[in-house]
N, C-alpha and C positions, 0 to 999 in steps of 0.2 A: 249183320255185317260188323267187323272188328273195326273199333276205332282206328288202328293203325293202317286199315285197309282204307277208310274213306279219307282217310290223312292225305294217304297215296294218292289215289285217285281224283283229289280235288288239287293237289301239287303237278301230278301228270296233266291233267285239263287244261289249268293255268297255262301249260309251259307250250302247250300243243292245239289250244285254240289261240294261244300269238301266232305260234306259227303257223296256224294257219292263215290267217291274218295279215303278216309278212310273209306271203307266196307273192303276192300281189302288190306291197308296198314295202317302205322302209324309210328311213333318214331321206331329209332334202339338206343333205348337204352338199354344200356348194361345188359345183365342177362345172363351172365359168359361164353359162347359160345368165342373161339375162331376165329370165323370167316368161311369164304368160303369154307376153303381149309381143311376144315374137313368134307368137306358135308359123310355124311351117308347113301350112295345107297346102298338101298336093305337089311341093317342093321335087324337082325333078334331083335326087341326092344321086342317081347314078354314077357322077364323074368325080365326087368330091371324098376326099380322105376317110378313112374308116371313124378317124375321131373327129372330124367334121360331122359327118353322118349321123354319129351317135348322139352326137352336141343336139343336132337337128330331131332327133326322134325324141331326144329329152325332154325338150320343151314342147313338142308336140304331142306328147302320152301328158306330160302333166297340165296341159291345158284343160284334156277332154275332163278332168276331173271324176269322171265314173266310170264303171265299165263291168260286163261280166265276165266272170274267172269262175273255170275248172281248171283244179289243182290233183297231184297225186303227188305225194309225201313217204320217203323211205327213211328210215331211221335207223339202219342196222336191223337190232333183235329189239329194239323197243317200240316200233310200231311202222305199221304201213297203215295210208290212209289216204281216201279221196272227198274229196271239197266242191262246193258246187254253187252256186250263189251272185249275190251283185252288193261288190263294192264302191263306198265312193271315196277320195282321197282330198278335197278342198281345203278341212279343218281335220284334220287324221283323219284315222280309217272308221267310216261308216258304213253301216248293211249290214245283210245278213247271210250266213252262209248254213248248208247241211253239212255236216261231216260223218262218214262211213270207216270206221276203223274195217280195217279188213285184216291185219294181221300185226305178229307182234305180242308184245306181253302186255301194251295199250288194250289191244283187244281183248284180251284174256282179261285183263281187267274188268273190263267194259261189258262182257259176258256175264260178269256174277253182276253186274245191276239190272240184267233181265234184256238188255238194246246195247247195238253196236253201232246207233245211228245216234248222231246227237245235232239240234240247232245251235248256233252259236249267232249271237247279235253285238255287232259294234259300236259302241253310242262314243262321244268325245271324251268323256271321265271317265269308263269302265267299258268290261265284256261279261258279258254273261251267257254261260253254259244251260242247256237244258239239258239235267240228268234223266234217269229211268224212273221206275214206280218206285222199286227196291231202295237206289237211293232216298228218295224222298219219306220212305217208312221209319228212315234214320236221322231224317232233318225237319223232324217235324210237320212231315206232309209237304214239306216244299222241294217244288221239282228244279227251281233254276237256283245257280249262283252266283253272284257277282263279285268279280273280279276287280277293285280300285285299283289305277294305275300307280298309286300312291305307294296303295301295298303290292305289287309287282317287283318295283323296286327293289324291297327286300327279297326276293324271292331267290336266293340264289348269289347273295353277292351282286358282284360286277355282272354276272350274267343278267340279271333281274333288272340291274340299272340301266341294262342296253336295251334290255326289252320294253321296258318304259319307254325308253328316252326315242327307242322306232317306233312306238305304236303312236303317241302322243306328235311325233314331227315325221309325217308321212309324204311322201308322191309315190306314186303306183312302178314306176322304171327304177326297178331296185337293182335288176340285171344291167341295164343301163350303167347306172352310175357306178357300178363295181367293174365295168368295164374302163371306164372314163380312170376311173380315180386308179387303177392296176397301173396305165401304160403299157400294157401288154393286149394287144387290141387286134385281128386281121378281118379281112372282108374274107368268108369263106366263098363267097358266091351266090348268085339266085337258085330261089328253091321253092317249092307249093309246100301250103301249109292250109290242109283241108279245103285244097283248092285254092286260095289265095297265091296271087306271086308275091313274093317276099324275097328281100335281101338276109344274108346267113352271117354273122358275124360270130366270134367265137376268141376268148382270151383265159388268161389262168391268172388269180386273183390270190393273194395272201390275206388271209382272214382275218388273223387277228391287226395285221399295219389298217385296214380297212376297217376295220371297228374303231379306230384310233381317228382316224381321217373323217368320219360320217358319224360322230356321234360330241354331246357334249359333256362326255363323260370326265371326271377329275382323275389327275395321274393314278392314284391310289385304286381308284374303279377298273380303269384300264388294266392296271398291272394284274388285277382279281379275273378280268376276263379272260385278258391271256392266257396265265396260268389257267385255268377252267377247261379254257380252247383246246390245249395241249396235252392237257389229262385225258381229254374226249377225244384225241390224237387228230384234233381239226387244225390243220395246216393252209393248205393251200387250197383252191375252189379252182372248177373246172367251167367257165359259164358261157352259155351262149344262147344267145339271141337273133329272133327272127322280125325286122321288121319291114310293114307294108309299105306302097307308092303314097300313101297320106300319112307319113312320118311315126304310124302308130304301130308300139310293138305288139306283135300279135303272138308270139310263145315266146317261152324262155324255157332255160334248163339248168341247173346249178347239179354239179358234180362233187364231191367228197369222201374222205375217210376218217370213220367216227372209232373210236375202241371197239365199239359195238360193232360195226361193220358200215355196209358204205353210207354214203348221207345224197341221196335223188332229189330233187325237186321237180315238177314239170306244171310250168299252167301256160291253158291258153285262155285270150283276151279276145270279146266280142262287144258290140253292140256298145262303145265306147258314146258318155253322154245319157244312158239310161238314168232314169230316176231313181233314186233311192229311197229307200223307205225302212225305218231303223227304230221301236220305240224299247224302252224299259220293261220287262214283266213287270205283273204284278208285285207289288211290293208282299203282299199277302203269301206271296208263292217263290219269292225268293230268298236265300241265306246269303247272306255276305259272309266272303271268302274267307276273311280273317275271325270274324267270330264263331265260324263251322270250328276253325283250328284251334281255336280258347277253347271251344267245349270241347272240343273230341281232346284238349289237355294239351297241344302243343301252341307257338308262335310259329308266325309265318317266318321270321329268319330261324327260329330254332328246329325248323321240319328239314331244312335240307342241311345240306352237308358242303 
């Protein structure tokens, strides 16, 4: 494999195991919830405002602190993919997730390392990917690699600092609060969701004002993300959520347009309170992220563009 190919492909992972990562969580930033210890079990939210309601499932999803999520991921022509796993959200995002590239030029990538299926682990300082064999023939016999959220940051500009800055400061209702923080908010009405009855709420969200609003990024960051957002012709978000009679959201769905083509999100949430369980690979069998890119001859800010 060509140096410039695993450059790729260890730069695409990074960007695509966050996001997988943020299907499920994102920024806690503040939209006027007190906190845990008002969670709202079983709260009869029928009669009360759609941003009351939301207020209310807010704090009730990020009490349960864990939960399992399957996710499906569109990206335009750069990748489709589905997610599968148990995360937790207390102290960021922990757990562990499977990931199935299924299409896309992600895949096609992912095909010349021999597997289209990859683990992905979330610990509090890093993530780490487990590549194929073929990779690992190129990194020294090691199959996983790890991701510091340190060097994330650089990954990308403002983009990389956002990504940090949500993996590292997580609650699991990222649809939530995009809806909270929009003002653009309706009660679509009840609906089954895998048999559950569930309330339907549904709002349209400006992207990059909301990166502004739910992050603690510096003017300068911001400005890099925007412009970034707007090259990638991500404007506005389409989001909606479903949530149950014990205040907890059980699907979401985020709607876009990327240069690339449209931008889907879809996961649903079970079994809210599960245990997590999350460690390190072997240190033996891992390459950190940023020395893969020294040898294969580039930097992590000098690989992207």
């Amino acid at each position: 494999m060509k140096s410039t190919t695993m450059r790729r492909t260890a730069l695409a992972i990074a960007t695509a195991t966050a996001l997988t990562g943020l299907a499920a969580c994102t920024s806690s930033g503040d939209s006027g919830g007190s906190g845990k210890d008002d969670k709202a079990s079983g709260k009869d939210t029928s009669n009360l405002s759609p941003v009351a309601a939301l207020r209310s499932a807010e704090k009730s999803t990020d009490a349960a602190d864990s939960a399992k999520v399957e996710s499906t991921t569109t990206m335009g022509t750069m990748m489709s993919m589905n997610a599968d796993g148990a995360l937790g959200w207390g102290d960021g995002i922990t757990g562990t997730m499977t990931i199935e590239y299924t299409g896309g030029t992600m895949a096609d990538t992912m095909r010349q390392l021999g597997t289209t299926s990859m683990e992905a682990r979330y610990l509090p300082d890093a993530y780490y990917a487990r590549m194929g064999d073929k990779f690992a023939e190129q990194a020294g016999g090691k199959h996983w690699i790890r991701y510091d959220y340190d060097d994330l940051a650089d990954l990308g500009g403002g983009s990389g600092a956002y990504l940090r800055d949500q993996m590292q400061n997580t609650t699991p209702n990222q649809s939530v609060k995009l809806l909270l923080a929009s003002g653009d908010v309706k009660k679509v009405g009840a609906e089954k969701v895998r048999g559950q009855e569930t309330t339907h709420y549904s709002g349209t969200v400006d992207v990059a004002d909301l990166a502004g609003k739910n992050s603690s990024l510096s003017a300068s960051q911001l400005a890099d993300l925007k412009k970034q957002l707007e090259q990638a012709g991500v404007t506005t978000q389409q989001v909606d959520i479903w949530v149950d009679d014990q205040d907890l959201l059980v699907k979401k769905v985020e709607k876009g347009k990327m240069a690339t083509g449209d931008l889907t999100q879809t996961a649903y949430y079970s079994d809210y309170g599960v245990k997590i369980s999350a460690e390190a690979p072997a240190a033996g069998d891992t390459q950190d992220f940023k020395e893969l890119l020294e040898k294969q001859g580039g930097t992590v800010a000098g690989t992207t563009s």
